[in-house]
Structures are given as C-alpha cells and as structure tokens.
C-alpha positions in Angstrom: -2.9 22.7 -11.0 -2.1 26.3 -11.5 -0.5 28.3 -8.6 -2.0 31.9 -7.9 0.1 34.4 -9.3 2.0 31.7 -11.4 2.4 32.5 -15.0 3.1 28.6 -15.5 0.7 25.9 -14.0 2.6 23.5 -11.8 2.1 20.2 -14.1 3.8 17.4 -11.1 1.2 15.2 -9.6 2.8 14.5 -5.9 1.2 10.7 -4.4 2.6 9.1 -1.5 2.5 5.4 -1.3 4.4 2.7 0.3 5.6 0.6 -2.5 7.2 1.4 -6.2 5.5 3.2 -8.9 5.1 1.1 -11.7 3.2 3.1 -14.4 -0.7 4.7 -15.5 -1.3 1.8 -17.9 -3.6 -1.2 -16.6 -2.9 -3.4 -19.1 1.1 -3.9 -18.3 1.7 -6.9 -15.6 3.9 -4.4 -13.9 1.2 -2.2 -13.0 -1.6 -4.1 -11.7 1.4 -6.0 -9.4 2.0 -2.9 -7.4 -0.7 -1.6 -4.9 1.0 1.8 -5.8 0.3 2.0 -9.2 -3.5 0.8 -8.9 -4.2 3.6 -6.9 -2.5 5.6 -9.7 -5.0 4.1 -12.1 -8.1 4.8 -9.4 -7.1 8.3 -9.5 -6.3 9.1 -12.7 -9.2 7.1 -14.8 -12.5 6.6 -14.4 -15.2 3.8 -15.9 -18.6 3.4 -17.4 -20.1 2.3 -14.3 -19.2 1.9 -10.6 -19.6 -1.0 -8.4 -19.4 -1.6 -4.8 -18.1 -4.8 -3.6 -18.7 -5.8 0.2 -15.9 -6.2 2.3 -17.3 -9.3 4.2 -17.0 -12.7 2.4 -20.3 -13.2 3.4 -21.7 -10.0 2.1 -20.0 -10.6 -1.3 -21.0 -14.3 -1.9 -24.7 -12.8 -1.2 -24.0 -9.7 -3.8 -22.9 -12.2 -6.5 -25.5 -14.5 -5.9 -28.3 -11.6 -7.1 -25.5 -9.3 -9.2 -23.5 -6.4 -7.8 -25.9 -3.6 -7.9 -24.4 -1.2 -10.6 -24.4 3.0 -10.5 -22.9 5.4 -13.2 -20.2 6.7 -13.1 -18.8 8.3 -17.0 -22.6 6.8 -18.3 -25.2 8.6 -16.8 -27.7 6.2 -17.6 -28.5 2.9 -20.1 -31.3 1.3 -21.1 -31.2 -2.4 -22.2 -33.2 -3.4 -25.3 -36.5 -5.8 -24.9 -33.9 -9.0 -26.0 -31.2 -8.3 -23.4 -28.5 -8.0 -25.9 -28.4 -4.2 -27.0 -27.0 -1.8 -24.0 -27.6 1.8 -24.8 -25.2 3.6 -22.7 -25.9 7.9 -22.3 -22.5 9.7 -21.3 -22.4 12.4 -18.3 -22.3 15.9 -20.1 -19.2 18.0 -19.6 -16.6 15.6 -18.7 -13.3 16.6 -19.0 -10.0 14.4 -19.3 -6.6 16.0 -17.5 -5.5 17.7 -21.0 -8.8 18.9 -21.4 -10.9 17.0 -23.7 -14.7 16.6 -23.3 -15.4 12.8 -23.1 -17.4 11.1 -25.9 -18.4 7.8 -27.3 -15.1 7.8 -29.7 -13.2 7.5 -26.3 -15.4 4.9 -24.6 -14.9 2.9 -28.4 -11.2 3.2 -28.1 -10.9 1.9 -24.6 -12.5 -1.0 -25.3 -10.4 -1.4 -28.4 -7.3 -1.1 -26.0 -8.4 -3.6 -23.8 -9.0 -6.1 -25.7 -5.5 -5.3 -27.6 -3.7 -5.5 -24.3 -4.3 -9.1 -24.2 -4.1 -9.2 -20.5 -6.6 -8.7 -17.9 -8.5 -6.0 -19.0 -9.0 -7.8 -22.2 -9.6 -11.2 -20.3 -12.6 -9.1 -18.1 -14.0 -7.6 -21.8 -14.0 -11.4 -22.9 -16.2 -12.0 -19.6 -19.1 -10.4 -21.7 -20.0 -12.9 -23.6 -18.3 -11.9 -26.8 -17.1 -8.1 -27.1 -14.3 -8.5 -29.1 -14.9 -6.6 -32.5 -16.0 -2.6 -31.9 -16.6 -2.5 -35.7 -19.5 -4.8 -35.6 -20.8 -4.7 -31.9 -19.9 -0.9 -31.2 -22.7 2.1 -32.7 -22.3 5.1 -32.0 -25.3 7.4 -31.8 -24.6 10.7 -31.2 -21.1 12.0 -29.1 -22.4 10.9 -25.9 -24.5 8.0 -26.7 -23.5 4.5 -28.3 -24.9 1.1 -27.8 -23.7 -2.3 -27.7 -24.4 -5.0 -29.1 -24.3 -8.6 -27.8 -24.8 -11.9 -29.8 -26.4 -13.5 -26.5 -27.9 -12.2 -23.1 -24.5 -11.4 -21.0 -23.9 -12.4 -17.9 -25.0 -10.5 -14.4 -21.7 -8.9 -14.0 -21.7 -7.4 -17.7 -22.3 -3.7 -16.2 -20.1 -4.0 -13.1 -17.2 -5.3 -15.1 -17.1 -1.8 -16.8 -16.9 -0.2 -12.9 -13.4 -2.2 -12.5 -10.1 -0.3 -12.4 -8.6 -2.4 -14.9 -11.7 -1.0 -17.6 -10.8 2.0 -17.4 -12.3 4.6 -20.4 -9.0 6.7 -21.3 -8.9 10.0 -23.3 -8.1 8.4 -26.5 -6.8 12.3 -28.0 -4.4 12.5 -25.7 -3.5 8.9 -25.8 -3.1 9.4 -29.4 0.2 11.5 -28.6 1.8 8.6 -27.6 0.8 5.9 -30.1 2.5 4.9 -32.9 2.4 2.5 -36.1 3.1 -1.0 -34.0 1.3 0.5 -30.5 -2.1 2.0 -31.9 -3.4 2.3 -28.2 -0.4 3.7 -26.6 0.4 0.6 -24.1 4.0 1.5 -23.8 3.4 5.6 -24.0 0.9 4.8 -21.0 3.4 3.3 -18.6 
C-alpha cells in the first residue's frame, strides 16, 4: 500500500486477531491450529472455486446430500467432458498476486503440486479427488489461463468445492519461487 506523497510504499500488513500468528502457509500443522492464521490464509490466498457451507447442521446435511453448489472464484468458468473425468478449468483475466504477477495455469499446476507435497491436509483434501496425485500425467495445460484435468474415474460431488477450501489455496508460484530451495521445491518453510 503506497502512502500519498511517499516515495516508499508502506509494505506492513497490520491484522488484529485474538490469538497468535502462526504463519501464511496452509500446509504447516501450526497454521491451520490457530484461528489467527486461517484468517491470514483467507486474506491473503484465494482458490479455484468458492463454496458456501450453511451454518445450520440441518442446512449442511441437506447441501451434502445434493453437493455444495460451487461458484468461481480464480476459474471463471469449467466445462466437464461428456465422461465426467476431464475438468476444463478457464482462469479470470487480469489477476494479480501481491508482488504483482498475473495468475496463470503454471501457478494453479504448482499449487496442486505443493499440496500434495505437504503431505498434510491440503494433500489429504487433493487425495479426496479420486486420484490427483501426478500433475505430469493428469495436469494439461492449454493456453496461460486454461488447463484441464484429468481423472482416471468420475470424482466425487465435492470434487469442485474442495478447490474453494482455504487449505487449497492457488499461491503465486514466482514469488514463491524466492523462497524455495533444493530440499523445499514448494517453499513450505519460506511460506511460514
């Protein structure tokens, strides 16, 4: 945020919260422990898709039962292929990451890739899917802001809304690349 006047932008992000600060990174234990730092993540990240879950037990029993209706959020839009196993997924235009970097499929590709590296629970929701676990073989990329998916059987009604959960989130991966290193490719620690 850049002050008027200023002739250096004021780079401290100032968030009040009852609790401790535990880090940015979904995929430590730490983070996803403190109330705090998942309102960091909220903030700070967004997903593929957004979901609403009702706030009655009730409500959310009955949304299960037919499958959490599922907006975009980073994807625009997606079509699903006539077998149910190929998601094409079309990124929103313009999006910009906090250093500055327009969003494109190479980040979406990288996130997943994280998740599933972090072995915790954003890798345990991307093993929900029925099988994402190798971007080399189920990841294509079309075009900067389109890839698809592809599944080896039809996933499961809560394949789309599991990409609107804060733990899935889609991270700028040329940013997060300042912070990687030989033995942390995705930047888990640099993320913290």
């Amino acid at each position: 945020l850049a002050r008027s006047g200023a002739t250096k932008p004021n780079t401290t992000l100032t968030f009040a919260a009852a609790g401790a600060y535990q880090g940015f990174n979904p995929d430590k234990p730490a983070t996803i422990a403190s109330g705090p730092s998942m309102l960091m993540v909220i903030a700070c990240y967004d997903s593929l898709t957004d979901v609403v879950i009702p706030s009655t037990t009730a409500g959310a029993k009955k949304a299960f039962a037919k499958g959490l209706p599922t907006t975009g959020k980073l994807a625009e839009k997606w079509e699903v292929d006539k077998t149910g196993k190929i998601y094409r997924f079309h990124l929103r235009k313009g999006v910009k990451s906090h250093a500055g970097n327009t969003l494109t499929a190479d980040d979406v590709k990288w996130s997943i890739e994280k998740a599933i590296d972090g072995k915790f629970v954003a890798a345990f929701l991307v093993g929900l899917l029925n099988g994402v676990t190798d971007t080399a073989k189920q990841f294509k990329k079309i075009d900067d802001l389109t890839f698809d998916i592809t599944l080896d059987v039809v996933p499961p009604p809560y394949f789309l809304p599991i990409f609107g959960l804060p733990w899935v989130p889609i991270f700028d991966s040329k940013a997060a690349a300042a912070g990687s290193t030989d033995k942390d490719p995705y930047a888990q620690d640099w993320l913290n």
